[in-house]
C-alpha positions as CSV (number, residue, x, y, z in Angstrom):
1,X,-12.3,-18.1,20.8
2,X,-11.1,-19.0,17.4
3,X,-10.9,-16.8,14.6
4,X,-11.6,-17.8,10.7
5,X,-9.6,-16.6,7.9
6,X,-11.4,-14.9,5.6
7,X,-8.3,-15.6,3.3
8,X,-8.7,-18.2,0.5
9,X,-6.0,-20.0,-2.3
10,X,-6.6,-19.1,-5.4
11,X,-5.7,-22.1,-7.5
12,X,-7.9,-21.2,-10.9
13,X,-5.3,-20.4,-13.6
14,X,-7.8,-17.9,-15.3
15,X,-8.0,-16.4,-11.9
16,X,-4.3,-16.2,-11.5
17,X,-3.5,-15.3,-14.7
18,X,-5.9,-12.1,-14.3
19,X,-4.0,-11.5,-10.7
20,X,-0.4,-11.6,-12.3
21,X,-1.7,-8.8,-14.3
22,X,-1.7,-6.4,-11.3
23,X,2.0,-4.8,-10.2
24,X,3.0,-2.4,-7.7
25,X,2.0,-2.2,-4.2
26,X,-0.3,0.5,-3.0
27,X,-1.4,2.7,-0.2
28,X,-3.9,4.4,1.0
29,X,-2.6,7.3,3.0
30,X,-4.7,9.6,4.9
31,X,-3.9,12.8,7.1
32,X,-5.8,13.2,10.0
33,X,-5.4,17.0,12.0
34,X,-3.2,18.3,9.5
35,X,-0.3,15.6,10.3
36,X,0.3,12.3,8.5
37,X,-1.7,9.2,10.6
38,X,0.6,6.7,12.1
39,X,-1.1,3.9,10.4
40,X,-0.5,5.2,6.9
41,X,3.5,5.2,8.0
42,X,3.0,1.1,9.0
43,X,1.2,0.7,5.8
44,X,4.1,2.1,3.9
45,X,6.5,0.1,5.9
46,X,4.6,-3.2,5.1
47,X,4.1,-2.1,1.7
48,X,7.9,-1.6,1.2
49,X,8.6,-5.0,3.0
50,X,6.2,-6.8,0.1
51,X,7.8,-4.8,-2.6
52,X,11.6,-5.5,-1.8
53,X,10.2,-9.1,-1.7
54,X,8.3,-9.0,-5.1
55,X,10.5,-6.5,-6.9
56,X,7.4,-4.5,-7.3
57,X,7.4,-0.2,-6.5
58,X,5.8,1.3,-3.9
59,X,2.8,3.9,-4.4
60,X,0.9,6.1,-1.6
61,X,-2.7,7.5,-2.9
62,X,-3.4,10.5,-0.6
63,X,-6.8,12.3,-1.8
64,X,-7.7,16.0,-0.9
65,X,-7.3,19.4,-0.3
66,X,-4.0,20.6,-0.4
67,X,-2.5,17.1,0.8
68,X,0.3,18.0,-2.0
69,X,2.8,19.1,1.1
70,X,2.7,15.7,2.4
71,X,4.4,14.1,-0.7
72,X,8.0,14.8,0.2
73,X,6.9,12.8,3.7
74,X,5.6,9.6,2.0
75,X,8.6,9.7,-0.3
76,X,10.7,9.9,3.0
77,X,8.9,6.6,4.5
78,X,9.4,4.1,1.9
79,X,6.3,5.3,-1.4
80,X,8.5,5.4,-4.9
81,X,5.4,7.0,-5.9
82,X,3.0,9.6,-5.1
């Protein structure tokens, strides 16, 4: 069975002009049992793989409840920013 993209090109130049606005790569990290989740440290990974490629810094966005302890690890795994 194929799948369909649900990717599309963006060719309107008010459209891309708006996009080139944006910088930085971001996360969204989450900690699941008191520990980190394994897909968050891929995210980074990928995120740090883009940003060596655009020139752009990494940042992780971890919400909560005394989540401030897992900084140092996200730091650790490729985020320039917390």
């Amino acid at each position: 069975m194929a799948t369909q993209s649900s990717f599309t090109t963006v060719t309107d130049p008010e459209t891309l002009r708006k996009l080139a606005e944006f910088k930085g790569v971001w996360v969204y990290a989450e900690v699941d049992d008191n520990r980190l989740t394994s897909v968050s440290a891929e995210l980074l990974s990928a995120a740090r793989y883009v940003a060596q490629k655009t020139g752009e810094e990494v940042s992780a966005v971890l919400l909560g409840y005394g989540v401030e302890r897992f900084a140092e690890e996200l730091a650790k795994r490729g985020a320039d920013r917390v």
